[in-house]
Backbone as CSV, one residue per row, in Angstrom:
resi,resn,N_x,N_y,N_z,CA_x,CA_y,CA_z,C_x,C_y,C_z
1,UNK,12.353,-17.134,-13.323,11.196,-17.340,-12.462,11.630,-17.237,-10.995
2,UNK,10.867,-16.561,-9.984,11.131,-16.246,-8.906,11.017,-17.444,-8.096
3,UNK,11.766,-17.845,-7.267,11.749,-19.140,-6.239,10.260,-18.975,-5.138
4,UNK,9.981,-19.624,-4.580,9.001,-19.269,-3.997,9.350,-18.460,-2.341
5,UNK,10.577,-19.151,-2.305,11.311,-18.486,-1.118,11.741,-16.947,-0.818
6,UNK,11.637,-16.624,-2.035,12.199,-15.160,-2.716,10.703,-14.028,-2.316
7,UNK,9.493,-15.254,-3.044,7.868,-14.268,-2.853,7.643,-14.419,-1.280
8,UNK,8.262,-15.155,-0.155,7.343,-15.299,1.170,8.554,-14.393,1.331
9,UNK,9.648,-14.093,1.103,10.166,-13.056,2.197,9.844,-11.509,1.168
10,UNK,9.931,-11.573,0.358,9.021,-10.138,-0.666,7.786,-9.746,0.049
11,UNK,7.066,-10.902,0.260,6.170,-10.978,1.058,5.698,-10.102,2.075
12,UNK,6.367,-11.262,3.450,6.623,-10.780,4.596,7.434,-9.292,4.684
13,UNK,7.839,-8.861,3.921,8.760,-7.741,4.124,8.381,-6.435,4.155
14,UNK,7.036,-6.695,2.574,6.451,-6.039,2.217,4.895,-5.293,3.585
15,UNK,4.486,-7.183,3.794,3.753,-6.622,5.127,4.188,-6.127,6.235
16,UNK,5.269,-6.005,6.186,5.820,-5.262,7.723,5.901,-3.331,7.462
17,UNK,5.966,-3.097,6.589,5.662,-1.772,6.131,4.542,-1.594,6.739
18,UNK,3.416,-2.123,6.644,2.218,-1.848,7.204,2.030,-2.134,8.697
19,UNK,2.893,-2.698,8.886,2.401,-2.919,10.743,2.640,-2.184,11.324
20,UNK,2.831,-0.999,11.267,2.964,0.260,12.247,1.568,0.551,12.504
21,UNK,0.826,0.651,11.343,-0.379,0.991,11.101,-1.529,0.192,11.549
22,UNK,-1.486,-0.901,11.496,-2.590,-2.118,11.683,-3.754,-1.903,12.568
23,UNK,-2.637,-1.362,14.058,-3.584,-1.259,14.740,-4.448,-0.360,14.624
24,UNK,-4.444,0.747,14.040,-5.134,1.573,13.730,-5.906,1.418,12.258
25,UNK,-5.924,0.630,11.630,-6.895,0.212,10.946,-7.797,-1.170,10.300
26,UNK,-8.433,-1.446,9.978,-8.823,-2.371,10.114,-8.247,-3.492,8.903
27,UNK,-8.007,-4.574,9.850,-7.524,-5.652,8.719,-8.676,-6.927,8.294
28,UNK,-8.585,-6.930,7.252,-9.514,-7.195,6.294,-8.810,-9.078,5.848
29,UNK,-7.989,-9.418,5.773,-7.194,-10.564,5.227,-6.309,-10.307,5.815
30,UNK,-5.882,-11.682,6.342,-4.160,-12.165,6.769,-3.648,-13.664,6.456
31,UNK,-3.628,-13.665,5.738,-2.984,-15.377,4.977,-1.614,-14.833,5.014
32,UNK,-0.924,-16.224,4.128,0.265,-16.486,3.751,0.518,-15.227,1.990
33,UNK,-0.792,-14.858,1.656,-0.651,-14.496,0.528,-1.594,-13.506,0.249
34,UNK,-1.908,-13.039,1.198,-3.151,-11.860,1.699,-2.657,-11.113,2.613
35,UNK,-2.758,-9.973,2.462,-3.019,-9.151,3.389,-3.275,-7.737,3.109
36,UNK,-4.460,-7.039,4.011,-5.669,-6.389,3.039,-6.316,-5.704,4.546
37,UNK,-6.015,-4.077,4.104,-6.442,-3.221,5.237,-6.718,-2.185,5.061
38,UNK,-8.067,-1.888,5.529,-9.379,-1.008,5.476,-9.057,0.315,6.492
39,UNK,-9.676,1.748,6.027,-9.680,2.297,7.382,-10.970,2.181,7.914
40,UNK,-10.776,2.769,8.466,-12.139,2.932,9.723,-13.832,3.597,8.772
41,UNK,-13.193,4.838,8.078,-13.860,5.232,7.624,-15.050,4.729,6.718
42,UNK,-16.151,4.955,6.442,-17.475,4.236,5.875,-18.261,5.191,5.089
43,UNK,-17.479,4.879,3.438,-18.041,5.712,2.498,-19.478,5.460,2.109
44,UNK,-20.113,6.867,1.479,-21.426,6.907,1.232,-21.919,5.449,0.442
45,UNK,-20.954,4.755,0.000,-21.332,3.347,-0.619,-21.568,2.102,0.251
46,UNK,-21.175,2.409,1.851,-21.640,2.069,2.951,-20.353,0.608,3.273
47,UNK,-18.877,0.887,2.061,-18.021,0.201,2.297,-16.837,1.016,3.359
48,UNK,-15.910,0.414,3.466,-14.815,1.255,4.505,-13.703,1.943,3.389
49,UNK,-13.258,2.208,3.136,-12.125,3.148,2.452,-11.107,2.259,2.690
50,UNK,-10.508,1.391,1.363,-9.452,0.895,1.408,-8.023,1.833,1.592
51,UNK,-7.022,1.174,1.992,-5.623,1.672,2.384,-4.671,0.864,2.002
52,UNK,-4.810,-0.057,1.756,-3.675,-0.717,1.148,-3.535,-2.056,1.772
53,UNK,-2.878,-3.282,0.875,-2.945,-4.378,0.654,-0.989,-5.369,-0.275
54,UNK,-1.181,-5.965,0.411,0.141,-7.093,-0.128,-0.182,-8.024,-0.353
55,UNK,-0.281,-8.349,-1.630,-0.619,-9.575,-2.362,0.671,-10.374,-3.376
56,UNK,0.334,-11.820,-2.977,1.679,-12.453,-3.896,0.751,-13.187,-4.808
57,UNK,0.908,-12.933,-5.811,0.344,-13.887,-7.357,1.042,-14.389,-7.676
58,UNK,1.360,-14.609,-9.229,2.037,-15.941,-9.583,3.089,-15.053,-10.166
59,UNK,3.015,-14.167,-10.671,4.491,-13.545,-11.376,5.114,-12.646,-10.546
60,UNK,4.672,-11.964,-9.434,4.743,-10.492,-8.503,4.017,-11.050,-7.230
61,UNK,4.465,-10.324,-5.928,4.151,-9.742,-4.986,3.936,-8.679,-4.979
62,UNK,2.584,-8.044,-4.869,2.000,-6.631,-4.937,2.053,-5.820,-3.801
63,UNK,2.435,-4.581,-3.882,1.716,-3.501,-2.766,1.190,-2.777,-3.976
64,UNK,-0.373,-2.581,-2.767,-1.160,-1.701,-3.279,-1.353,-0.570,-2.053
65,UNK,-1.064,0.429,-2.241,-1.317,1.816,-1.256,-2.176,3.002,-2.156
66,UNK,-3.228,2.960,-1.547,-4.270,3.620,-1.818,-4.310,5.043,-1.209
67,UNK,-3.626,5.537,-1.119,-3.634,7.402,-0.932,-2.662,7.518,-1.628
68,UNK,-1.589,6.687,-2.626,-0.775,7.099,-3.517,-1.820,7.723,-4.699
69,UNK,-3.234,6.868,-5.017,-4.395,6.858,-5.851,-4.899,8.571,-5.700
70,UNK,-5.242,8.829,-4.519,-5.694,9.581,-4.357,-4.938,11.171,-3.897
71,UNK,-3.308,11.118,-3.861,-2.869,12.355,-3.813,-2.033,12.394,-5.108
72,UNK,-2.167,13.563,-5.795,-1.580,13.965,-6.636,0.349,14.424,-5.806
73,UNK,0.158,14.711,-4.867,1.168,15.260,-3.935,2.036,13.833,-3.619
74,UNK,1.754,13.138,-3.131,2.346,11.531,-3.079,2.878,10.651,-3.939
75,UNK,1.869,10.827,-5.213,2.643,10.782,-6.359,3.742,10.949,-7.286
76,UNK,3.839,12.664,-6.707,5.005,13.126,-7.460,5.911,12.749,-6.395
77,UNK,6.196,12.856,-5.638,7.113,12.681,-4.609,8.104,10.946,-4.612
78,UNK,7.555,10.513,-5.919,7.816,8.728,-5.922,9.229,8.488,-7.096
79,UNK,10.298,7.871,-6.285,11.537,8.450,-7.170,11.294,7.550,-8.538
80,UNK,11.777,7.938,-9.539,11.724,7.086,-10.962,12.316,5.741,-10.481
81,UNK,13.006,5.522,-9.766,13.213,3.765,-9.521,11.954,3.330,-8.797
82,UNK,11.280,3.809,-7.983,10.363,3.143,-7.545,8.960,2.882,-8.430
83,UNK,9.089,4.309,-9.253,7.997,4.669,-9.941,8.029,3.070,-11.646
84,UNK,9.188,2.741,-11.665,9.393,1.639,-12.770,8.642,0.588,-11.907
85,UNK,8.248,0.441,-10.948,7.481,-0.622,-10.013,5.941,-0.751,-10.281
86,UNK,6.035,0.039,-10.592,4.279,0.920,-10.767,3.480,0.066,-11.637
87,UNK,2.598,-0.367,-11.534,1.410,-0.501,-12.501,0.203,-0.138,-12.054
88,UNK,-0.397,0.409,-12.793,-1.281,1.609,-12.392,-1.395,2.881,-11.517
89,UNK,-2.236,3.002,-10.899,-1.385,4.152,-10.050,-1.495,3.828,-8.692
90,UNK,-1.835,2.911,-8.151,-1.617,2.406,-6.638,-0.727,1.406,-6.295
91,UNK,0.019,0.480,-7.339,0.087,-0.604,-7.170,1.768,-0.726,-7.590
92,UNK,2.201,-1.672,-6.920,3.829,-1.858,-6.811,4.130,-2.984,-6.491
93,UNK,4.723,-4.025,-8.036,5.154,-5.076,-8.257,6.466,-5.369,-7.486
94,UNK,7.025,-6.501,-7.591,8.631,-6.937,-6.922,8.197,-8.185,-7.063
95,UNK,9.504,-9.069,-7.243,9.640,-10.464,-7.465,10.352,-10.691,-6.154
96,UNK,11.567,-9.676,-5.498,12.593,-10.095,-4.634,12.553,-9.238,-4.010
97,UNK,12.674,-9.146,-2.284,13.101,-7.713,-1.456,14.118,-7.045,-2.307
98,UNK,13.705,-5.383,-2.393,14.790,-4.410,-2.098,14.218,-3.458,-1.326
99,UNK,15.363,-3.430,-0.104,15.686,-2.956,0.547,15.563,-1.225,0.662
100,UNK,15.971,-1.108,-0.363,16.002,0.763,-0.939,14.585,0.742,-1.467
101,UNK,14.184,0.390,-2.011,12.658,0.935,-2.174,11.601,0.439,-1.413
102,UNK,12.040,-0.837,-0.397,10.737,-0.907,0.461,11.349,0.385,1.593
103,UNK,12.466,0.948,1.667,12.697,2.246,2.643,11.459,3.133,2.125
104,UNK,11.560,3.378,0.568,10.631,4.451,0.135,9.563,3.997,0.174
105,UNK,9.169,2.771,0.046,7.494,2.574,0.249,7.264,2.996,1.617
106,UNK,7.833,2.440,2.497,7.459,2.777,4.311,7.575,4.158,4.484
107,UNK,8.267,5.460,3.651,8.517,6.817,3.907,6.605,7.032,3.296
108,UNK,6.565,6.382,1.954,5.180,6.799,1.378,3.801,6.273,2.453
109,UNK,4.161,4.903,2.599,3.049,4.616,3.450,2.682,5.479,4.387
110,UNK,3.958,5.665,5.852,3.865,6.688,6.860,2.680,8.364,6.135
111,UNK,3.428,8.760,5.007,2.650,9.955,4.467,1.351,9.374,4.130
112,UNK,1.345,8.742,3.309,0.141,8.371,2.903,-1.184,7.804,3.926
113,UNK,-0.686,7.006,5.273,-1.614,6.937,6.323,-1.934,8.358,6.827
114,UNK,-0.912,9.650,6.805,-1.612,10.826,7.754,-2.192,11.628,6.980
115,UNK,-2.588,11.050,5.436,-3.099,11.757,4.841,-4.631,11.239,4.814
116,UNK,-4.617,10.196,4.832,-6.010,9.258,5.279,-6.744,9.443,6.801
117,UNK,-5.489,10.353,7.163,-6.627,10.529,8.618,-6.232,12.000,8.861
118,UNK,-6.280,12.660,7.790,-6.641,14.516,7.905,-7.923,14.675,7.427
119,UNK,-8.813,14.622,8.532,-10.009,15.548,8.267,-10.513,16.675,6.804
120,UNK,-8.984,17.246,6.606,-8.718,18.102,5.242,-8.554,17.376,4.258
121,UNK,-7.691,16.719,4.154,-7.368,15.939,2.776,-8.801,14.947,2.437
122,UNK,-9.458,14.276,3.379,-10.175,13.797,3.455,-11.453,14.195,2.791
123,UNK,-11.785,15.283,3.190,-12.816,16.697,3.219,-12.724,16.498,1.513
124,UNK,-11.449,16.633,0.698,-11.128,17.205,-0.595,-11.601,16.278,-1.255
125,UNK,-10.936,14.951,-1.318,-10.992,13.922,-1.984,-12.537,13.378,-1.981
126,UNK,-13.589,13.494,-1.233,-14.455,13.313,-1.331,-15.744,14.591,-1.945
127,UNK,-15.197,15.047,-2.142,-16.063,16.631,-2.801,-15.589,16.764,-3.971
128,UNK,-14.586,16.236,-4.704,-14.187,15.924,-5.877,-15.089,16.436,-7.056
């Protein structure tokens, strides 16, 4: 069982991947055990287009990155160690920082935010 000391720095570690980004999109939750960010954008369902989120539950600390969901291209690009993280297709468990794959989450995030704000990719995914 993971210490609890182990999930606030999994945590925190995990949300710092995203703070490059913040300011440029909208944050939605910021607790100790939340954190949850929207883009700008305002789908025909009249919600904003999620982007991704760090959540600590009781067994895992989650990242969820939401243009992993939506590019087939981002996807493949996810090495088999990171990809054993996976549950479902946005979402990426950890009990404890590592170091080597929060590198690759922050390489995916970076892609995955300029793919959320190409006009093109954008264009696609919604004409689906």
């Amino acid at each position: 069982m993971p210490k609890d000391n182990d999930f606030q720095e999994t945590f925190k570690q995990l949300k710092a991947i995203f703070k490059p980004y913040a300011a440029k999109l909208q944050v939605v939750h910021d607790t100790d055990t939340n954190y949850y960010l929207d883009t700008h954008l305002v789908m025909k369902n009249k919600h904003r287009l999620f982007f991704g989120a760090v959540r600590a539950g009781k067994a895992y600390v989650s990242f969820h990155l939401m243009p992993v969901y939506a590019s087939p291209e981002l996807q493949k690009s996810i090495s088999p160690e990171l990809k054993k993280r996976m549950q479902g297709k946005s979402c990426f468990n950890f009990k404890t920082p590592d170091e080597k794959l929060f590198k690759e989450l922050g390489r995916l995030t970076k892609a995955g935010f300029e793919k959320f704000h190409d006009p093109d990719f954008l264009k696609k995914i919604f004409t689906r």
